[in-house]
MARKOL-788213 format. One record per atom (N, C-alpha, C): atom name; residue in three letters; x, y, z. Coordinates in steps of 0.1 Angstrom, whole numbers, plus 5000, padded with zeros to 4 digits. Atoms other than C-alpha are relative to their C-alpha. Layout:
BEGIN
(zaro CA; Ala; (X; Y; Z)) ...
END
This chain:
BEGIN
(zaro N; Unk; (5011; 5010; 5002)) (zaro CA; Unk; (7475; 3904; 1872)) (zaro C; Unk; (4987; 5007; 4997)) (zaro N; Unk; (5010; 4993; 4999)) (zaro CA; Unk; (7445; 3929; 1876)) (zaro C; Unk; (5002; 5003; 4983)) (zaro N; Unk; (4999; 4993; 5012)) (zaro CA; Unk; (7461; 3945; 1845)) (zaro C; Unk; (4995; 4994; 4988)) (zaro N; Unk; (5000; 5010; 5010)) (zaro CA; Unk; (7459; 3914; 1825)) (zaro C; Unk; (4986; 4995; 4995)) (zaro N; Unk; (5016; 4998; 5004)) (zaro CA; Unk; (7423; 3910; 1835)) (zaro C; Unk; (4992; 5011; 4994)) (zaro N; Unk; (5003; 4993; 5004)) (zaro CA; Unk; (7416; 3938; 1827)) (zaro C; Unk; (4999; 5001; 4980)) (zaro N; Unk; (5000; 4999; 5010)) (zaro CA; Unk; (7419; 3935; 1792)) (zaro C; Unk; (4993; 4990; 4992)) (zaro N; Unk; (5007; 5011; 5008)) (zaro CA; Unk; (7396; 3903; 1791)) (zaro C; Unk; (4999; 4992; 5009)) (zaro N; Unk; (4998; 5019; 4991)) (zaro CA; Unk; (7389; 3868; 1809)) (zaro C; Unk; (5008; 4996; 4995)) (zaro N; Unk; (4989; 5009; 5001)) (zaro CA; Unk; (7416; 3847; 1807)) (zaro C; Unk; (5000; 4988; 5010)) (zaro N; Unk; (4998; 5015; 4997)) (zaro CA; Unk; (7424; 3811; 1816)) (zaro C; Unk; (5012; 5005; 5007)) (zaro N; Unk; (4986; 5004; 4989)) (zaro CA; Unk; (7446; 3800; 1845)) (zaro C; Unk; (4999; 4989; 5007)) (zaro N; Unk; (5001; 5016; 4989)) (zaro CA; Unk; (7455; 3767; 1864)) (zaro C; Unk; (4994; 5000; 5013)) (zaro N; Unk; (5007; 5002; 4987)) (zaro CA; Unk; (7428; 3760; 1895)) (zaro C; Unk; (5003; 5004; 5006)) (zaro N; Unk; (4993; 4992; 4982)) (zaro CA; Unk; (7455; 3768; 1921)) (zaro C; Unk; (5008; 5007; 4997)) (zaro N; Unk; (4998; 4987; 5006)) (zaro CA; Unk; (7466; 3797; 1908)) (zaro C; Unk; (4999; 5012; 5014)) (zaro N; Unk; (5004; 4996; 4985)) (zaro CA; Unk; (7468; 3807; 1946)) (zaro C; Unk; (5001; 5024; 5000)) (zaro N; Unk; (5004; 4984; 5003)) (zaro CA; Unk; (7472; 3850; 1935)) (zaro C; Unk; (4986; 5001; 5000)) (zaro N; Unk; (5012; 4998; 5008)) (zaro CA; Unk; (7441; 3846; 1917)) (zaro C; Unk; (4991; 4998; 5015)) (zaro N; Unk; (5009; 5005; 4989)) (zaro CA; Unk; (7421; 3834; 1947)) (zaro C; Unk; (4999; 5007; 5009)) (zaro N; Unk; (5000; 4995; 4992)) (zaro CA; Unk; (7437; 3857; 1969)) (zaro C; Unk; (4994; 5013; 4995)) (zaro N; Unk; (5015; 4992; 5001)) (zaro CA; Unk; (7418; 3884; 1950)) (zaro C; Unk; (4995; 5002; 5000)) (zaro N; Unk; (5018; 5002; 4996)) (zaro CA; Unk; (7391; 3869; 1947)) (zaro C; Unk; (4994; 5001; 5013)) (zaro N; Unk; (5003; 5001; 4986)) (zaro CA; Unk; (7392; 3869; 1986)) (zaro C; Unk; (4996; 5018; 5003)) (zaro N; Unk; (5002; 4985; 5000)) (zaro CA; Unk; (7393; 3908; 1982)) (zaro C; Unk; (4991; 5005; 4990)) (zaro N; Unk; (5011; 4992; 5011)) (zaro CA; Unk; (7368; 3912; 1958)) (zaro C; Unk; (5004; 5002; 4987)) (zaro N; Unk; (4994; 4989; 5014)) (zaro CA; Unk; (7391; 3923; 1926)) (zaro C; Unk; (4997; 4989; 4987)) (zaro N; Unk; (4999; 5009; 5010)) (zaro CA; Unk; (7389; 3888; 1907)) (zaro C; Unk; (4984; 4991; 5000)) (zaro N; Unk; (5007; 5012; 5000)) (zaro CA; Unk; (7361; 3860; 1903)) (zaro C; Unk; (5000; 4992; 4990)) (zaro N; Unk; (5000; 5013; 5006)) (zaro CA; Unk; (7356; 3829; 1884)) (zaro C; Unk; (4988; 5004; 4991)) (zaro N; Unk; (5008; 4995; 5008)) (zaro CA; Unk; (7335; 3832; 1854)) (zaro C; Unk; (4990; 4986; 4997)) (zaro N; Unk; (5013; 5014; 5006)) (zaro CA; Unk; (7319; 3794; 1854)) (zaro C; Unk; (5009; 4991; 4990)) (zaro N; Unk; (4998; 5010; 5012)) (zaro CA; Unk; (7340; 3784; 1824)) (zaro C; Unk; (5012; 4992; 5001)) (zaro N; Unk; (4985; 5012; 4995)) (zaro CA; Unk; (7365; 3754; 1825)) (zaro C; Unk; (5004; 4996; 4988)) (zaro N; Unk; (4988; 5001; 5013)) (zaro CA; Unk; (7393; 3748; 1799)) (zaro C; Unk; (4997; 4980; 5000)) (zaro N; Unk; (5003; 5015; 5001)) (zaro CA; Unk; (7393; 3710; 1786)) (zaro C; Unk; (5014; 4993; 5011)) (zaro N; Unk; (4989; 5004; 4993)) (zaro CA; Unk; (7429; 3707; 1807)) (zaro C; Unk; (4994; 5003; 5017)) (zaro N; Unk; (5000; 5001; 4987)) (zaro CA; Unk; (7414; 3720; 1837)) (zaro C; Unk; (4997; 5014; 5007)) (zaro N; Unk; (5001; 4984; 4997)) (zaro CA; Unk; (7421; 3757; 1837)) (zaro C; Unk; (4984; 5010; 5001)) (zaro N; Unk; (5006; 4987; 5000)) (zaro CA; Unk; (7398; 3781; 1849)) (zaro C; Unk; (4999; 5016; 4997)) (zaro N; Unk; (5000; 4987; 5004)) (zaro CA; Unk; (7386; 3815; 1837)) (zaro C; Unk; (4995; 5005; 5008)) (zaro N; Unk; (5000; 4994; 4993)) (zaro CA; Unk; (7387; 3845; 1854)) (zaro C; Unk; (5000; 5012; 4997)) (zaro N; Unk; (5002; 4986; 5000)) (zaro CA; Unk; (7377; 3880; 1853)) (zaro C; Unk; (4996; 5012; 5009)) (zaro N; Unk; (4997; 4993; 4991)) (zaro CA; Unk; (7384; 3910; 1868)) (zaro C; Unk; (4983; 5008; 5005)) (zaro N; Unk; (5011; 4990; 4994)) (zaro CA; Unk; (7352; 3930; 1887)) (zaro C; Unk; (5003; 5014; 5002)) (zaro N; Unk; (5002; 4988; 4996)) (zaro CA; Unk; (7341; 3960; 1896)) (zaro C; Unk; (5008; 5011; 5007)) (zaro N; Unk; (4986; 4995; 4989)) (zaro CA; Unk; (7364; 3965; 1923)) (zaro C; Unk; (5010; 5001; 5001)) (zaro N; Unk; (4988; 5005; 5006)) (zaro CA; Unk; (7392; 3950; 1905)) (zaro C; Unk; (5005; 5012; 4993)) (zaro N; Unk; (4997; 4988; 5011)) (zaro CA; Unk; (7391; 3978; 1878)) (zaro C; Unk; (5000; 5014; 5013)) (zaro N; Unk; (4998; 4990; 4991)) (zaro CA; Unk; (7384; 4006; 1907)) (zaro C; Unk; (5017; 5000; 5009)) (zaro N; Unk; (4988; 5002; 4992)) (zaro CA; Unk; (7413; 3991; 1926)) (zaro C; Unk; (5010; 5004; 4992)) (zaro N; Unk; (4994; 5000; 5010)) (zaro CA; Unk; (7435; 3989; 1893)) (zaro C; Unk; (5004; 5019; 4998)) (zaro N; Unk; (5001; 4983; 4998)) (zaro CA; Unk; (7427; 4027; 1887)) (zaro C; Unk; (5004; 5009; 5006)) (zaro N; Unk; (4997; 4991; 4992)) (zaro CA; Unk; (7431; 4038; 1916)) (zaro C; Unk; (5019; 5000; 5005)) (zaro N; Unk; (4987; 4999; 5000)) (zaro CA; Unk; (7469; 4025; 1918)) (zaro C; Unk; (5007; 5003; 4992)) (zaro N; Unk; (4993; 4996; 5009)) (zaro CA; Unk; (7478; 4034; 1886)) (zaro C; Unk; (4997; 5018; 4998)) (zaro N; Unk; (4999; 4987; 5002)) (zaro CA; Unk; (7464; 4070; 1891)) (zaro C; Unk; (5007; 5003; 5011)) (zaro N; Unk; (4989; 4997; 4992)) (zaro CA; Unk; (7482; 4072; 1922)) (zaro C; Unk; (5014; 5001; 4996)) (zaro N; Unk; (4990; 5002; 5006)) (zaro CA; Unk; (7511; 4059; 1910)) (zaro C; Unk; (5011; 5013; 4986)) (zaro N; Unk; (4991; 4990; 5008)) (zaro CA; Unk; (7517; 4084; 1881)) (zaro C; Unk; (5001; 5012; 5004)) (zaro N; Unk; (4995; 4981; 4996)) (zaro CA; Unk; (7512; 4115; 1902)) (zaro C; Unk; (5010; 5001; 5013)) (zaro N; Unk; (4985; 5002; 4988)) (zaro CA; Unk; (7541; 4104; 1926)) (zaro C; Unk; (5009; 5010; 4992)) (zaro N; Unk; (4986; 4987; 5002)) (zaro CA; Unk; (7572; 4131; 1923)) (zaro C; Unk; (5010; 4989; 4996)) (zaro N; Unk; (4990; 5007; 5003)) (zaro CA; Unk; (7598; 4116; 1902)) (zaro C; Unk; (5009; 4996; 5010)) (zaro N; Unk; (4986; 5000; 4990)) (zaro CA; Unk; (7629; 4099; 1925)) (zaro C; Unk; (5011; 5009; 4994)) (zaro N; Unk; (4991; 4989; 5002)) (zaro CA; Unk; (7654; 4128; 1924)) (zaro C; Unk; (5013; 4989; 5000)) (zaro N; Unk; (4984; 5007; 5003)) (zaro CA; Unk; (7691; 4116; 1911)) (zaro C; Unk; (5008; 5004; 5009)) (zaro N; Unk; (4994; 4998; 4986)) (zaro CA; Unk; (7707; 4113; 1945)) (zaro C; Unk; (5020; 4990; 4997)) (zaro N; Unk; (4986; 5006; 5009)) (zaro CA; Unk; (7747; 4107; 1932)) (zaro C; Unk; (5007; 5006; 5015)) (zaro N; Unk; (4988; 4998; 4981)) (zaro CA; Unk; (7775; 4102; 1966)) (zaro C; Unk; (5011; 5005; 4992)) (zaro N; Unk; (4988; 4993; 5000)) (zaro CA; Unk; (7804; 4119; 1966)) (zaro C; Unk; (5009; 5000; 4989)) (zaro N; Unk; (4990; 5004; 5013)) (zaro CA; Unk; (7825; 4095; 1943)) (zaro C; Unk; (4997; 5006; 4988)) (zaro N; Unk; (5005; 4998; 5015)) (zaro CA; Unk; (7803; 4096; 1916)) (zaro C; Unk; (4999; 5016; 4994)) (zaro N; Unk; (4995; 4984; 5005)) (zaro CA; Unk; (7804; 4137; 1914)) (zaro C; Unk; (5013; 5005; 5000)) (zaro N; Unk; (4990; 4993; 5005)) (zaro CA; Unk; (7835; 4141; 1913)) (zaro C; Unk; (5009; 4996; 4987)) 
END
């Protein structure tokens, strides 16, 4: 989700209960603007993008999963 903001505001349906939750954490807010259906727009903050960052730089400096093959399969 973070990722998606990240690339812009984007529209979503009101109860869009992820989005809210967060916004309850700081990562998301509401930008004011309302779709003619209803949908709200939403973009990602400060903290959103720091948070974003910081799991995706984690993330790539993880140690590959080593190819763990049982008994059958090696022989």
């Amino acid at each position: 989700m973070l990722t998606l903001l990240a690339q812009g505001p984007r529209f979503y349906s009101a109860s869009f209960r992820k989005l809210i939750q967060l916004e309850k954490r700081g990562y998301t807010v509401l930008t004011g603007v309302t779709a003619s259906d209803g949908a709200r727009e939403w973009a990602i903050t400060e903290a959103g993008c720091i948070a974003l960052l910081t799991y995706t730089t984690s993330e790539a400096s993880l140690p590959a999963m080593p190819d763990i093959q049982t008994q059958e399969q090696k022989a």
